[in-house]
C-alpha positions in Angstrom: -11.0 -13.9 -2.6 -9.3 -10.6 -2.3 -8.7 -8.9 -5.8 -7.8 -5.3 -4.6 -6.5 -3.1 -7.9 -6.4 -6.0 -10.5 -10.1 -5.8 -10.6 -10.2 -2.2 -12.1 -7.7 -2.6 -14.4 -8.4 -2.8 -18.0 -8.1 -6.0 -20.2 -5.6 -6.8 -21.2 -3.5 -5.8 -18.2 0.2 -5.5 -19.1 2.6 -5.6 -16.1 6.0 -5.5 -15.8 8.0 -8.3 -14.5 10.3 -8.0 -11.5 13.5 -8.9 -13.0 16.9 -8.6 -9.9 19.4 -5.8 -10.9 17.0 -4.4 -13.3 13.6 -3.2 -12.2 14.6 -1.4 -9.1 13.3 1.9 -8.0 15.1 4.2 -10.6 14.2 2.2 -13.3 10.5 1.7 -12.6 10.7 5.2 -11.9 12.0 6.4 -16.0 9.4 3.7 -16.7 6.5 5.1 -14.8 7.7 8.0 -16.6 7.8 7.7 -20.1 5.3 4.0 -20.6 4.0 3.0 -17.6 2.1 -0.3 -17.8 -1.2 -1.5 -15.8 0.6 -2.7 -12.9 4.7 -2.6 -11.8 6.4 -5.1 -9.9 9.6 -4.8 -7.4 12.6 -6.6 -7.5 12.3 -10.0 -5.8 13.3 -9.7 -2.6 14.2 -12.9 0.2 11.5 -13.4 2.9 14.1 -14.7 5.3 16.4 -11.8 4.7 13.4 -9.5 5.4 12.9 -11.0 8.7 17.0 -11.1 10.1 19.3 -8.5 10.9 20.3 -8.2 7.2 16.5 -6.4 6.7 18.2 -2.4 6.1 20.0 -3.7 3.0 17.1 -5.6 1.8 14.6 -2.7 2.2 16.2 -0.6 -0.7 14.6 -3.0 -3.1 11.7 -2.5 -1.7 11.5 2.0 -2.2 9.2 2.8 -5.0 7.6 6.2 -5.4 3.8 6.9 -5.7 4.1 7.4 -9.5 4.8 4.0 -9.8 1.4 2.4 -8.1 -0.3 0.1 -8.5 3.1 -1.7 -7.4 3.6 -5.3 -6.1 6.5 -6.2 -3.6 7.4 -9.8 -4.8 8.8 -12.3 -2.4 10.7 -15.8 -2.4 11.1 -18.0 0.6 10.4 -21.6 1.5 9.4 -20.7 5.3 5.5 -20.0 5.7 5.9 -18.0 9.0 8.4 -15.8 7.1 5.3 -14.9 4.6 3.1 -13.9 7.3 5.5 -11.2 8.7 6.6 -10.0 5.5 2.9 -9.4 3.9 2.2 -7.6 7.3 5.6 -5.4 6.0 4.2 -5.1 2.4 1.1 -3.4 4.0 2.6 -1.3 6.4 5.1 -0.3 3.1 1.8 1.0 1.3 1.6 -1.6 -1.8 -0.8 -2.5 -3.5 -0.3 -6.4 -3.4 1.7 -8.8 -2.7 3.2 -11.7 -5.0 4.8 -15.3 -4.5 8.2 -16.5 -6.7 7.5 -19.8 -7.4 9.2 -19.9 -10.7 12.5 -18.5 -10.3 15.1 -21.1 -11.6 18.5 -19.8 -10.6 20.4 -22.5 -8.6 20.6 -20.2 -5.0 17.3 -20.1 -4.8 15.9 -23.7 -5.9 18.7 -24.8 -3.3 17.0 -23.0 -1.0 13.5 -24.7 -1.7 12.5 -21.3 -3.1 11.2 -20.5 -6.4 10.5 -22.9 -9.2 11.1 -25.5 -6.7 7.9 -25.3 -4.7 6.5 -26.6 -7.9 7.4 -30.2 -6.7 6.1 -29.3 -3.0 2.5 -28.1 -3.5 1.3 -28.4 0.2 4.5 -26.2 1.3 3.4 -23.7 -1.6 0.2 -23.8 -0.2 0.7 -23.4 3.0 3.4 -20.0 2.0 0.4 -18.7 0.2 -1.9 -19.4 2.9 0.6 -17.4 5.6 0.6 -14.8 2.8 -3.1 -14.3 2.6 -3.0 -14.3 6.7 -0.7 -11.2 7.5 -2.2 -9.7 3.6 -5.0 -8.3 5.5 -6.7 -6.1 2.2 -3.8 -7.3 -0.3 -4.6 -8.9 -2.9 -2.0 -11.7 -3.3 -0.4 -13.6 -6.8 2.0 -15.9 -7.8 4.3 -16.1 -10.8 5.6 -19.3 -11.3 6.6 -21.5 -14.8 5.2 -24.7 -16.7 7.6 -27.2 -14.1 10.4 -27.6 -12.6 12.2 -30.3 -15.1 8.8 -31.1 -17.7 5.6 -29.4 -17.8 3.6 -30.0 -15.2 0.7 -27.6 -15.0 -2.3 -29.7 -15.4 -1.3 -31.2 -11.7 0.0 -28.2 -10.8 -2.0 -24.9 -11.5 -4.8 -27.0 -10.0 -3.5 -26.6 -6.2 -2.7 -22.5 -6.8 -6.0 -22.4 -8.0 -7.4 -24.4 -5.2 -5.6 -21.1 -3.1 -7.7 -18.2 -4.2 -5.4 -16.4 -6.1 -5.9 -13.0 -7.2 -3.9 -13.5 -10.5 -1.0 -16.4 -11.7 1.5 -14.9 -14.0 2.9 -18.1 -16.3 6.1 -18.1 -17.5 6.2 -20.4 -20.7 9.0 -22.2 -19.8 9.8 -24.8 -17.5 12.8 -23.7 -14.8 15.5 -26.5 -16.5 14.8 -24.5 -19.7 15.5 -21.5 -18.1 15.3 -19.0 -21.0 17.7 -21.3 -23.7 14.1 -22.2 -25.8 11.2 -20.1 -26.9 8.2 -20.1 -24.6 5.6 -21.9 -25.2 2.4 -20.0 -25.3 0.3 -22.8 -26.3 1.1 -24.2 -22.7 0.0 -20.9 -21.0 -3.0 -20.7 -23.2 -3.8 -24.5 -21.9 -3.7 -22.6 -18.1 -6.6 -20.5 -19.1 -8.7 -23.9 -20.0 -7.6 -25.4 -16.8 -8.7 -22.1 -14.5 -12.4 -21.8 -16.5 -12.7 -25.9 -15.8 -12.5 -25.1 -12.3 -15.1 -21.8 -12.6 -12.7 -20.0 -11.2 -11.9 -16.1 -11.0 -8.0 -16.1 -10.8 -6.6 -13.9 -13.9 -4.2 -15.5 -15.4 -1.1 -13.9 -17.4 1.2 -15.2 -19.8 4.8 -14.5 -19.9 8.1 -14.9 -22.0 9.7 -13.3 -25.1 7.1 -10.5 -25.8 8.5 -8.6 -28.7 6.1 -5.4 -28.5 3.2 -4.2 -27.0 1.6 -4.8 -30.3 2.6 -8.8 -29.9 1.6 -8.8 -26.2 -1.9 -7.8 -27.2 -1.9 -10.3 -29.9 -1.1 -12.6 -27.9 -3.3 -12.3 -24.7 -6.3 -12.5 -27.4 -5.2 -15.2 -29.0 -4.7 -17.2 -25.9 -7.7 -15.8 -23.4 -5.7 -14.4 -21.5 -6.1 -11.9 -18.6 -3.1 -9.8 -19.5 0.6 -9.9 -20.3 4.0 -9.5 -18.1 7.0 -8.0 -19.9 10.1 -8.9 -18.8 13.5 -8.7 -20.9 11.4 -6.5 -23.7 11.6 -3.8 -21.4 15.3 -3.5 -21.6 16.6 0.1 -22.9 12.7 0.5 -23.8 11.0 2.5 -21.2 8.4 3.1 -24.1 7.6 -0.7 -24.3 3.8 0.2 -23.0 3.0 2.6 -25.5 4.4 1.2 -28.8 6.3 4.7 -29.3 9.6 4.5 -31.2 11.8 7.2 -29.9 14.9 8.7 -31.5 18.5 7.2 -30.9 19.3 10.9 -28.9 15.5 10.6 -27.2 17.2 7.2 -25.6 20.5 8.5 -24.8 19.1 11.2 -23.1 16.9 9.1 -21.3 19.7 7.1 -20.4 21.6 9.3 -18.8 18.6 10.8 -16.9 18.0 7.0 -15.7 21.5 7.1 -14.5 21.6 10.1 -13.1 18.0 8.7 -10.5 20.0 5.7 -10.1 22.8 7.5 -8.4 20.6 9.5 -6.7 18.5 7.0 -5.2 21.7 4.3 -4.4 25.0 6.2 -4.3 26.9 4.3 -2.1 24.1 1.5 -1.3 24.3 -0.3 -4.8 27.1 -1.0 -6.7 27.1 1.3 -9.8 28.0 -1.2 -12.0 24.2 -2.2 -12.4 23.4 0.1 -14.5 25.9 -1.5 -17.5 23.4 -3.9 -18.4 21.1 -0.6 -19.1 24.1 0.8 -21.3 24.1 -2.6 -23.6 20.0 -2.1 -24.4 20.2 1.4 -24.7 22.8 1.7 -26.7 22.7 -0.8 -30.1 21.0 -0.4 -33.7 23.0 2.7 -34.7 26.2 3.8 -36.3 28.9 4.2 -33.4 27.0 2.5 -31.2 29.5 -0.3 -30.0 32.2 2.2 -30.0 29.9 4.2 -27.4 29.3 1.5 -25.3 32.9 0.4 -24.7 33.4 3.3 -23.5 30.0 3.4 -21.1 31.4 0.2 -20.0 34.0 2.2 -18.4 32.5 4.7 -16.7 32.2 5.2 -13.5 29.6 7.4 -12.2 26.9 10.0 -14.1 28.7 12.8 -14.9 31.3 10.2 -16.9 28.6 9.1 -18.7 27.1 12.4 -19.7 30.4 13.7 -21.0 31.1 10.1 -23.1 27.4 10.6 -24.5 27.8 14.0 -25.1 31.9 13.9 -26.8 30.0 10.7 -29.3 28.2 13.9 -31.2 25.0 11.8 -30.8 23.2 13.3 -28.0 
């Protein structure tokens, strides 16, 4: 079992979830900046569009800067021989490890037997994290994956990821179907760390799914046993998630328009700048004015727009 950089990280370890449109290299990069957690993941990015002529595209999800390491490149697929070729990329990329999607529910991807759906097809999982571990060489490689694919099913099937020599499983407390419509259930994630010490193994195992603060994400991986805590939507318009600092409405306005400004920097022309709107919403809510300011943000069209509309709201 290779364990790489998770075995000198500090318990709990909080990493940051790879979330598409959201954690790309900018972000990570205000992140790394102003909270960075234990361990960052990448976007996910498609194992099959790594390995056809589409790969030039594809390969922007995959910059990062040194700040941001230890970093994971996380993949999805349903081809093994994909997985080989791309964990030999992920090395020759300089990351630091390598994980598996196998809990992604949106519809492209389970109808591409990707993601949550591998949950049904164990042997094909294993046989993707076997490929993985092949072309890996001194990666360490995870998975993230969810309770099921329709009901909970991780008593039959955490056993087989186990059975794979996984450096860490990242749960997400809620089966695929649920998508993210209930709470998750920690209880069930706390029922992974049983499972994992009734097989004596190693594996660290982190829990996942609506952590409010970095307060309630250590809370929780004590009360549960856990290894460590991913954050996911908590992140949003918080690059301070990691340290529990509570900055000043103009502290995240200027932020926000530094973040915008490394977006366009980094993607001009390559990614459409309407990605960073999303950012706008979380940034910019709990004050006076604030819907006001992000109507117009919604508007905007590049970073000096967005400067001058912070800057005219008397706010920044």
């Amino acid at each position: 079992m290779t364990f790489g950089f998770w075995k000198t990280l500090k318990k709990p370890i909080m990493a940051l979830a790879p979330m598409a449109n959201v954690t790309d290299a900018a972000f990570r990069s205000i992140i790394a900046k102003y909270g960075k957690p234990d361990v960052m993941y990448t976007e996910f990015v498609s194992a099959d569009g790594l390995v056809s002529i589409g790969k030039e595209v594809l390969l922007l999800d995959l910059k990062f800067d040194k700040s941001e390491k230890p970093i994971v490149a996380q993949f999805f697929g349903a081809t093994p021989e994909h997985f080989y070729q791309i964990a030999l990329l992920a090395q020759e990329l300089g990351f630091d490890g390598i994980d598996i999607n196998m809990g992604c529910p949106d519809r492209a991807v389970l109808r591409q037997g990707a993601g949550a759906s591998l949950i049904e097809v164990p042997e094909l999982a294993k046989k993707i994290i076997s490929e993985t571990k092949r072309g890996a060489g001194s990666l360490p490689v995870s998975v993230k994956t969810r309770l099921g694919l329709k009901r909970n099913t991780l008593k039959s099937w955490l056993p087989h990821l186990l059975d794979m020599e996984l450096a860490a499983i990242i749960i997400h407390g809620r089966t695929a179907k649920e998508l993210s419509l209930v709470p998750a259930d920690w209880d069930a994630i706390g029922e992974a760390v049983k499972i994992r010490d009734g097989y004596s193994k190693e594996t660290l195992i982190l829990g996942n799914g609506d952590v409010k603060d970095l307060t309630d994400a250590e809370s929780k991986a004590k009360k549960y046993g856990l290894d460590g805590v991913m954050v996911g939507r908590g992140i949003f318009g918080n690059p301070w998630f990691f340290t529990g600092h509570i900055p000043t409405t103009e502290k995240k306005l200027r932020v926000m328009v530094e973040h915008t400004r490394l977006f366009e920097k980094l993607f001009s022309g390559k990614k459409n700048f309407d990605v960073m709107k999303k950012h706008y919403k979380a940034y910019v809510n709990g004050f006076d004015g604030a819907k006001e300011l992000r109507i117009k943000l919604m508007a905007a069209k590049n970073a000096d727009e967005v400067e001058k509309i912070v800057k005219n709201s008397g706010l920044y």
